[in-house]
C-alpha positions as CSV (number, residue, x, y, z in Angstrom):
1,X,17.8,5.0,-15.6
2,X,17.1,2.9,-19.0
3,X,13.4,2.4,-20.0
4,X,13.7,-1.2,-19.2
5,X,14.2,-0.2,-15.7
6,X,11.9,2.2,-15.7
7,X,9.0,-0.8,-16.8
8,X,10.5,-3.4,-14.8
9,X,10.0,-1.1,-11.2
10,X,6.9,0.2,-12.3
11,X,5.6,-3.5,-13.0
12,X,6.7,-4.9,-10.1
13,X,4.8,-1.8,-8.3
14,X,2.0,-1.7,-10.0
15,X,1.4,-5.1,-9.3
16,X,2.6,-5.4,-5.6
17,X,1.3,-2.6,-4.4
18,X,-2.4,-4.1,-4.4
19,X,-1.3,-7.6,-4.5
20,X,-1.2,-8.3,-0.9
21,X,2.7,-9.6,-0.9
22,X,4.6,-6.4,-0.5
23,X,5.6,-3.7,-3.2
24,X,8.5,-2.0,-0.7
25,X,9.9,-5.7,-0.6
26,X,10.0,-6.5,-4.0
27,X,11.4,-2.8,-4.8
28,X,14.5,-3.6,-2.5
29,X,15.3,-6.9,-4.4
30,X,15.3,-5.5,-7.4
31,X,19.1,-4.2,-7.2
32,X,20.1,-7.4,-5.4
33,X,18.5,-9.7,-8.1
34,X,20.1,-7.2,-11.0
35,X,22.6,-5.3,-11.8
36,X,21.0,-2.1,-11.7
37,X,21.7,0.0,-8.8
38,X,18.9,1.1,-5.6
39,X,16.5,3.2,-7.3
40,X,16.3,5.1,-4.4
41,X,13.6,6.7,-2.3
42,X,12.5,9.4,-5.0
43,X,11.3,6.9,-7.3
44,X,9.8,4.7,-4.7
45,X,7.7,7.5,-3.9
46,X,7.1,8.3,-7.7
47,X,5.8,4.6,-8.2
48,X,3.3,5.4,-4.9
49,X,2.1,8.2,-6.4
50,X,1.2,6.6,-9.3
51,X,-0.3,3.8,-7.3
52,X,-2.5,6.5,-5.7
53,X,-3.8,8.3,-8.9
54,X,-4.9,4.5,-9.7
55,X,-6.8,4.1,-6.6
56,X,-8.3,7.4,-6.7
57,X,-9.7,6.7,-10.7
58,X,-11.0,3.1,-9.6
59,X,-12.7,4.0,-6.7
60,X,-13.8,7.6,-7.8
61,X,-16.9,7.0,-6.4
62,X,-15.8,6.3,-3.0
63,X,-12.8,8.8,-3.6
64,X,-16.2,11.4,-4.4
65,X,-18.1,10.2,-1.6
66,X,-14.9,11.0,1.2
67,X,-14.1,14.3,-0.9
68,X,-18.0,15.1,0.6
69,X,-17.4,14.0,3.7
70,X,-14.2,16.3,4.4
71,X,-16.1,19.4,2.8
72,X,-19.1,18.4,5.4
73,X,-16.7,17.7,8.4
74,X,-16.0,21.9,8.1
75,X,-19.2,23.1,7.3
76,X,-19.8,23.0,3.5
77,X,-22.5,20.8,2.6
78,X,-24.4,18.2,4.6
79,X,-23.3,14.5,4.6
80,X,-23.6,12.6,7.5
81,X,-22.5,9.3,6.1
82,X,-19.8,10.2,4.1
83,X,-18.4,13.0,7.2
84,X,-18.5,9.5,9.3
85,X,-16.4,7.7,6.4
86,X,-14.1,10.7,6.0
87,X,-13.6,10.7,9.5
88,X,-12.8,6.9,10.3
89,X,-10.4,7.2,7.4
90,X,-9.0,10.0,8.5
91,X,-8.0,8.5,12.0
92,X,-6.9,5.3,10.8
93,X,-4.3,7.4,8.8
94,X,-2.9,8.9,11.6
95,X,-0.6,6.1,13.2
96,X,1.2,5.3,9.5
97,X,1.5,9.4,8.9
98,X,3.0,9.8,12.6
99,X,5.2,6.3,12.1
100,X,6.2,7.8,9.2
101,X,7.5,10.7,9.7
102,X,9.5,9.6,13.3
103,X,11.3,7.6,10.9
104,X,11.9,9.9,7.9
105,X,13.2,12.8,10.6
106,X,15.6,10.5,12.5
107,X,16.8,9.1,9.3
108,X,15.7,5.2,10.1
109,X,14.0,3.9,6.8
110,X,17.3,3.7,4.9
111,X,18.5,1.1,7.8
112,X,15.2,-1.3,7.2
113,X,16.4,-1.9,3.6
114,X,17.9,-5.2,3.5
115,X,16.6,-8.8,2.2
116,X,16.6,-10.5,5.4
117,X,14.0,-8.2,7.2
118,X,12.2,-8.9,4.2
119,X,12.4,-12.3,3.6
120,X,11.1,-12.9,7.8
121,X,8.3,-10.5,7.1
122,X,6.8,-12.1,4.0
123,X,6.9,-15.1,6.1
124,X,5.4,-13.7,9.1
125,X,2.8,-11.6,7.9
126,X,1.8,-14.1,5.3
127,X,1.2,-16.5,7.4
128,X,-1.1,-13.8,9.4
129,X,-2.9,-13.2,6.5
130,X,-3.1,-16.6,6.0
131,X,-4.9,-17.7,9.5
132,X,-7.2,-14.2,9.0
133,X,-8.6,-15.3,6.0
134,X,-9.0,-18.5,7.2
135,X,-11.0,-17.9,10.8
136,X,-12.4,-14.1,9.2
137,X,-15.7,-14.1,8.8
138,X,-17.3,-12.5,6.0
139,X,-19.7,-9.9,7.6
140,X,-18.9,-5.9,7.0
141,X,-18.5,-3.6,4.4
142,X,-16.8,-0.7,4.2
143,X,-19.7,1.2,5.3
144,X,-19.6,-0.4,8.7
145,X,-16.2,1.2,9.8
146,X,-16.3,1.4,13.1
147,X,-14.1,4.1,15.3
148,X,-12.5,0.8,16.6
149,X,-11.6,-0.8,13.1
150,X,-10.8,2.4,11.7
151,X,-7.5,2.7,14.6
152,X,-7.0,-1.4,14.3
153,X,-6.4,-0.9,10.5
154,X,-4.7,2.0,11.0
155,X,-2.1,0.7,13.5
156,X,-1.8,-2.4,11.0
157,X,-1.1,-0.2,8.0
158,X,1.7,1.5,10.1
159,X,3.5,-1.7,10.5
160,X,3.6,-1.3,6.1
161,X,6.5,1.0,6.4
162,X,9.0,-1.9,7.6
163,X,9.8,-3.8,3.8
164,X,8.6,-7.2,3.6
165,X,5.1,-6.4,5.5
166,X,2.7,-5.6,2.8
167,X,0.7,-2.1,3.0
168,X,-2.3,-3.8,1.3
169,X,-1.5,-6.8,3.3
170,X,-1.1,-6.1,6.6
171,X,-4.5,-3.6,6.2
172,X,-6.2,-6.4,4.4
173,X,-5.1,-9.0,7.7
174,X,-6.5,-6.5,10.1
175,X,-10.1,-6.0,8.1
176,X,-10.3,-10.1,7.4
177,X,-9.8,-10.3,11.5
178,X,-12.6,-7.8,12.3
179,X,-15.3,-9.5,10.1
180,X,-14.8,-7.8,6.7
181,X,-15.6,-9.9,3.2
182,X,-12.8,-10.1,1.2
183,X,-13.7,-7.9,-1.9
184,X,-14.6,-4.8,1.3
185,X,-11.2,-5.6,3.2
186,X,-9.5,-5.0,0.0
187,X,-11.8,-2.0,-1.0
188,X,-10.9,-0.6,3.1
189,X,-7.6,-1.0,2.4
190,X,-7.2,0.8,-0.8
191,X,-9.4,3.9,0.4
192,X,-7.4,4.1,3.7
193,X,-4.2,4.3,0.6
194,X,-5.4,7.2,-0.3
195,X,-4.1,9.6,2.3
196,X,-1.1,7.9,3.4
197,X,0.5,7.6,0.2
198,X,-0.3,11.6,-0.7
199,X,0.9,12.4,2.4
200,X,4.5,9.8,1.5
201,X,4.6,11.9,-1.6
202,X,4.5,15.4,0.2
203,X,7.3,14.3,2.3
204,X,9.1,13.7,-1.3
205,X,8.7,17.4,-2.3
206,X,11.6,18.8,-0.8
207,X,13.6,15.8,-2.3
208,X,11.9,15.6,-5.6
209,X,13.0,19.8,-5.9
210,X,16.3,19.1,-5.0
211,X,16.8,16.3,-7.7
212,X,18.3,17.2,-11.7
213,X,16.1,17.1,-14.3
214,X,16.8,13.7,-15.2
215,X,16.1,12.1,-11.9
216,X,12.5,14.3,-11.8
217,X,12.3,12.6,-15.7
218,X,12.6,9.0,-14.3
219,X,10.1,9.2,-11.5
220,X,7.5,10.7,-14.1
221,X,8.0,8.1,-16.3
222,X,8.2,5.5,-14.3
223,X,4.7,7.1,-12.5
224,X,3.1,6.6,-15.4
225,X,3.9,3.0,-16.0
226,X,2.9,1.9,-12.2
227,X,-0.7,4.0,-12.9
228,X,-1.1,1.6,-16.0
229,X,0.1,-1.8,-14.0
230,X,-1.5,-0.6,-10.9
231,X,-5.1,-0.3,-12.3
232,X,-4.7,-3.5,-14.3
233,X,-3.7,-5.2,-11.2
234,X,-6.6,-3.4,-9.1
235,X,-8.9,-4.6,-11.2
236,X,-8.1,-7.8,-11.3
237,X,-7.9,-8.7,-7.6
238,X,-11.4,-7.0,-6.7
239,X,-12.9,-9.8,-9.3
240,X,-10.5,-12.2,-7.7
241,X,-11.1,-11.6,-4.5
242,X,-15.1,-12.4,-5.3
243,X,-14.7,-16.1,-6.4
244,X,-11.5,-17.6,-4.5
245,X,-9.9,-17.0,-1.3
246,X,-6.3,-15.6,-0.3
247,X,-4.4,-18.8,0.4
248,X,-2.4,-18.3,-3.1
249,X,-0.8,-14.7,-1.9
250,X,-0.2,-16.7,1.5
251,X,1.6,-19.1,-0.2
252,X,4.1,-17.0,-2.5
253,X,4.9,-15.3,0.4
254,X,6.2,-18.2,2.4
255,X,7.9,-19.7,0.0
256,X,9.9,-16.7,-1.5
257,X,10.6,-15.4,2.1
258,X,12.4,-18.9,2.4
259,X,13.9,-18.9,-0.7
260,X,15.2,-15.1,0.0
261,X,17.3,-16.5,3.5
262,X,17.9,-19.4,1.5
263,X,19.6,-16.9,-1.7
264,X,21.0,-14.2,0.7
């Protein structure tokens, strides 16, 4: 892979992956739009990882508060709060990690890769997003996660792993629908990253091992440039998110899933 490449997947990462218009989709275009070939799933994962490492330095205090909470939930320490937190997050992880991994063992992600599944789902959930944020009302914080809204969420954020749907999205469309204010949806749906994208990235060891030492080079480097366009992107959205709705995201999403069947 040339550096250009290299900067031009990790941009469009870094900045899709918390922009709620879908990093997976944008990834899968990037061969058809250039001449460069698929990147592959390796460095998909590698861009997610770097993704994550931005999420956990941004939030480190929530990161810190759940690290508490899963020390508590077995016994060392004692807090109540942060065990319930932990918990919730830990649950409404469990339908993307089981989702995942059905399709990863029968060999089905490979066949979700193409720009017309992407182009309907940008439209689709987009306008979803749209009518959430619209009818949502602005009530919760992440410190009111329910049992409920942890599985709702959680169910939603499995739904990420077809291209075109939008991880932060799709999470952020199901926490707008249950009440949560825009800056907490966003901060729910980053937190409830956390775990799904390590646990993406252990399912990339065995590949990762497997791969020559110039494939293992790319997907460091090109980590490193998502961590830096990820955490300027993250922190731009959370001040967005305070002082303007989510109409624009709804509408970039429409109109390049039209012009993608309209292209391809």
């Amino acid at each position: 892979m040339t550096l250009f490449q290299q900067l031009l997947i990790a941009v469009v990462q870094g900045t899709t992956e918390f922009l709620p218009i879908s990093s997976s989709g944008h990834l899968i275009l990037i061969p058809y739009l250039t001449d460069f070939a698929d990147q592959g799933p390796m460095i998909d994962v590698a861009v997610h990882v770097g993704s994550l490492l931005a999420i956990i330095i941004y939030f480190w205090r929530d990161v810190l508060g759940l690290a508490k909470g899963g020390f508590a939930t077995v016994g060392i320490g004692k807090e109540p709060e942060q065990r319930r937190l932990f918990l919730w997050v830990l649950v409404g992880t469990i339908p993307a990690v089981a989702l995942g991994l059905f399709l990863k063992l029968g060999g089905y992600l490979e066949s979700f890769r193409f720009t017309d599944l992407v182009a309907i789902n940008l439209i689709v959930y987009g306008l979803l997003l749209g009518a959430a944020d619209h009818f949502g009302k602005q009530e919760k914080s992440f410190e009111d996660v329910t049992l409920r809204d942890a599985i709702l969420v959680g169910i939603a954020q499995a739904m990420a792993l077809i291209p075109g749907t939008s991880r932060s999205g799709v999470t952020m469309t199901a926490a707008r629908a249950l009440g949560y204010k825009r800056v907490e949806a966003a901060r729910f749906s980053f937190l409830l990253a956390v775990p799904a994208v390590a646990g993406a990235g252990l399912l990339a060891v065995l590949d990762l091992a497997e791969a020559s030492a110039a494939m293992q080079w790319d997907a460091f480097v090109t980590g490193v440039f998502t961590f830096i366009a990820a955490f300027a992107t993250m922190a731009f959205l959370m001040n967005f998110l305070k002082k303007a709705s989510m109409m624009v995201f709804v509408v970039y999403r429409v109109l390049m899933g039209v012009a993608l069947l309209v292209m391809f």
